[in-house]
C-alpha positions in Angstrom: 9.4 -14.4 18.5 9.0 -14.5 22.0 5.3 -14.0 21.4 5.1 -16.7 19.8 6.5 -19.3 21.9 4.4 -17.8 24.9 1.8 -18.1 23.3 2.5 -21.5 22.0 3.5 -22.8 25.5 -0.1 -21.4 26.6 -1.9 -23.5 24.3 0.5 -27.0 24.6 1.1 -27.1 28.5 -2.2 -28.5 29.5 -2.7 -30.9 26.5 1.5 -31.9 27.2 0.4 -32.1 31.1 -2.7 -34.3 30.4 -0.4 -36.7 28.6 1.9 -37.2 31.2 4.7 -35.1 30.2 6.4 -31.7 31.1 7.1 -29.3 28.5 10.4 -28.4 29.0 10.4 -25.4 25.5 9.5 -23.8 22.7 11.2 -23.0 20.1 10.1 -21.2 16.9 13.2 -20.6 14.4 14.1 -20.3 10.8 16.6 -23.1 9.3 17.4 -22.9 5.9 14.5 -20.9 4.7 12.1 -23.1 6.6 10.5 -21.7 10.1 10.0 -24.8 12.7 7.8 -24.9 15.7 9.0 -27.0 18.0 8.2 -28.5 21.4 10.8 -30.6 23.5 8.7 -32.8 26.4 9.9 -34.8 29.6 8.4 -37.4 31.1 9.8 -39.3 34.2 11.7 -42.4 33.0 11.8 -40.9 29.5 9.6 -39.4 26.4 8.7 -42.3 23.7 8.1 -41.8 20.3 4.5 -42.7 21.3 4.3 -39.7 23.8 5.9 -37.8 21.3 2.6 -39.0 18.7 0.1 -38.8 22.1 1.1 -34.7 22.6 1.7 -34.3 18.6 -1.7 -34.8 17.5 -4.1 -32.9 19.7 -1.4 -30.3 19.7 -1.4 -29.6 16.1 -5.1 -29.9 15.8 -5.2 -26.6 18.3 -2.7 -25.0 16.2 -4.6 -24.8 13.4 -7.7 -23.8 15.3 -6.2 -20.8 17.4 -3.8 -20.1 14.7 -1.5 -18.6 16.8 1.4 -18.3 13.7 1.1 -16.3 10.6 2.7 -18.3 7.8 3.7 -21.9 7.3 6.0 -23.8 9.6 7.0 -27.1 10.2 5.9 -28.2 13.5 8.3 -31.1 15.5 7.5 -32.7 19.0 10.5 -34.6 20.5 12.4 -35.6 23.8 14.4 -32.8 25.6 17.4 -35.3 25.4 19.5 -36.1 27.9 22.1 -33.2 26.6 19.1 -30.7 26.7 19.5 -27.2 26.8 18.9 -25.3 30.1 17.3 -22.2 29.4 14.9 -20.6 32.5 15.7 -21.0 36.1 13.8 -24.1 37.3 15.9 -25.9 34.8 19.2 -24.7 36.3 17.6 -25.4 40.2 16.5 -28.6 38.2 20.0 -29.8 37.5 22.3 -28.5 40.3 25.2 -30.9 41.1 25.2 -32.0 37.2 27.5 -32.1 35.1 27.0 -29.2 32.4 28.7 -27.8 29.4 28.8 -24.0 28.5 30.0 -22.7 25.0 30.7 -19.0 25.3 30.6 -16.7 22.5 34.2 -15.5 23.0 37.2 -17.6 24.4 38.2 -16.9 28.1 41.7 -18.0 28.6 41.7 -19.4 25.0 38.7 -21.4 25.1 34.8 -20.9 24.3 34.0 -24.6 25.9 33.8 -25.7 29.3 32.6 -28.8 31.2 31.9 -28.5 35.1 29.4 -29.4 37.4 26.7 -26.7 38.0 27.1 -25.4 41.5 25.3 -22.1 41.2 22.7 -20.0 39.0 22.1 -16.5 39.6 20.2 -13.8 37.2 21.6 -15.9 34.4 25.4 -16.1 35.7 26.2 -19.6 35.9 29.0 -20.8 38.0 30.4 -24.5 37.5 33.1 -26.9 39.1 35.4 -27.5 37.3 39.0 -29.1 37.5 40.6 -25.1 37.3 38.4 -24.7 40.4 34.9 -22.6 40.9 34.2 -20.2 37.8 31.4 -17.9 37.0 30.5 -17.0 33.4 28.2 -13.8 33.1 25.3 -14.6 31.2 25.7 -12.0 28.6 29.0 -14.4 27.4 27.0 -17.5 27.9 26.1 -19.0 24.0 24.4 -22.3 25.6 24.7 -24.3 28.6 23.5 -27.7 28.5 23.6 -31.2 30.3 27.1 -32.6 29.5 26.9 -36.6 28.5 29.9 -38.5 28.7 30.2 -41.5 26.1 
């Protein structure tokens, strides 16, 4: 699926960029049955349901013309959030110094979540601050890190 999303990203960036925004990803899965296209956009001071609308439009109209996906999908444009997902480097550099959650996909010492601040990103090793003290998690037992919100 990876082509996809490249591919994807090649066609949305400038029309995302021209509106304003940053695309932060793609992602092209299948939930229930169904496969969704979807892109997640930033914008300084926050992404509207109007910038949402402004990148949506244009977006899908170049979809259709390049027809870069065999099949149907749903296709979704929405905020990264403020818990978004860090995925590629420049959104670990991005966030250094934040607060961050990792789930693992096995427990280490009995647990498969963890909340720190990032202090380091290397090849996909992520190393957080955390009240046990400095820990590194190998990305290969990494499941998700993401931007931690306290409510």
């Amino acid at each position: 699926m990876a082509k996809v999303t490249d591919a994807v990203e090649a066609l949305a960036r400038p029309i995302v960029e021209e509106k304003g925004c940053t695309l932060w990803d793609v992602e092209y899965v299948k939930e229930a049955g169904v496969w969704y296209l979807r892109l997640y956009i930033d914008k300084e001071g926050g992404v509207s349901i109007d910038d949402c609308e402004a990148v949506s439009r244009p977006v899908s109209d170049l979809l259709d013309q390049a027809d870069p996906i065999e099949g149907s999908y749903t296709f979704e444009v929405s905020s990264a959030g403020a818990d978004r997902a860090l995925k590629r480097p420049e959104h670990f550099a991005a966030f250094m110094g934040s607060e961050v959650e990792l789930r693992l996909y096995r427990p280490r010492d009995g647990r498969k979540d963890w909340v720190g601040t990032l202090s380091a990103y290397a090849d996909g090793d992520v190393t957080i601050t955390a009240p046990q003290g400095e820990l590194t998690f190998e990305k290969k037992d990494i499941a998700q890190t993401r931007l931690y919100v306290r409510v």
